[in-house]
C-alpha positions in Angstrom: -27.9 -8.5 13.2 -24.4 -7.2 12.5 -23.0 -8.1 15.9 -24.0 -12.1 15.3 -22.3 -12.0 12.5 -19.3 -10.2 13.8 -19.2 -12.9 16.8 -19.7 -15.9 13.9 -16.6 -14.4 12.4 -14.6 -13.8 15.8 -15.8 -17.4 16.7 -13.9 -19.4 13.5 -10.6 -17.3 13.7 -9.1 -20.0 15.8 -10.1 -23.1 13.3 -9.2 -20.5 10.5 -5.6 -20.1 12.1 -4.9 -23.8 12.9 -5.9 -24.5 9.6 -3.8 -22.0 8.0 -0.7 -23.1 9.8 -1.6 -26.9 9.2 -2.0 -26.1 5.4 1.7 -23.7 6.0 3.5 -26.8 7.4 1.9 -29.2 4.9 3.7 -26.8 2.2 6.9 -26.6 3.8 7.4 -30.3 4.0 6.8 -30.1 -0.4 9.6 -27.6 -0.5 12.9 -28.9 -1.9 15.6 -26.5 -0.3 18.9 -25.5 -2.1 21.9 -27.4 -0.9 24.8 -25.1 0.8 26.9 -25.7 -2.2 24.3 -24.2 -4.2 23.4 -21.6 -1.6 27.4 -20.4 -1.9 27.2 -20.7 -5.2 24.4 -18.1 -6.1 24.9 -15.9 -3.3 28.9 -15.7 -5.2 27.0 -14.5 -8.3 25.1 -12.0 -6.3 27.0 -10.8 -4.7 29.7 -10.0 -7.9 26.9 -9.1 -10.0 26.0 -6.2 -7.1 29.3 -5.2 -7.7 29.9 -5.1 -11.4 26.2 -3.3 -11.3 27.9 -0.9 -8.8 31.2 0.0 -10.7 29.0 0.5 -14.0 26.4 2.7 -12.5 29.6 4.7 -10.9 31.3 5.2 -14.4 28.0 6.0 -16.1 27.3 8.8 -13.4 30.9 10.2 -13.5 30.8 10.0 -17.6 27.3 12.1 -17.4 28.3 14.6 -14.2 31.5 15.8 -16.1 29.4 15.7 -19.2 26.6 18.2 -17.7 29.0 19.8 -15.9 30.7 20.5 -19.0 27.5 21.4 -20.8 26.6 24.1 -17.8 29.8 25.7 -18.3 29.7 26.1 -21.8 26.2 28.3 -21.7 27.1 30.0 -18.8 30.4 31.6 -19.7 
C-alpha cells in the first residue's frame, strides 16, 4: 500500500518540477530590477555604513577593555 503511494509521488516530481520552474520564471519576468545607478548608490551606503558600524563597535570595545581592565586592577592590587 505504501509503495503505490511512494511510486504516485515519485511519478509527479517531474510535472511538480516543470511547474515550479514555469511558476519561478513567470515571477521573474514581474520583478522590476534596480537600475546600476541605484545599485551604486546603495551598495555606497553599505558599504560606509559597515564602516562607521566598524569604527564605533572598535571605540566602544577599546572604551570597555581599558575600563575592565582598569576595574581588574583595582581589586586585585
Amino acid at each position: 500500500m505504501e509503495s503505490n503511494n511512494m511510486m504516485e509521488r515519485v511519478g509527479q516530481w517531474p510535472a511538480q518540477t516543470k511547474s515550479y520552474i514555469e511558476d519561478l520564471q513567470q515571477e521573474m519576468r514581474r520583478v522590476t530590477w534596480p537600475s546600476w545607478k541605484q545599485v551604486r548608490a546603495t551598495t555606497t551606503v553599505v558599504i560606509a555604513a559597515v564602516f562607521v558600524f566598524a569604527a564605533y563597535f572598535a571605540l566602544v570595545d577599546a572604551l570597555f577593555g581599558r575600563g575592565i581592565t582598569r576595574l581588574f586592577n583595582l581589586f586585585t592590587k
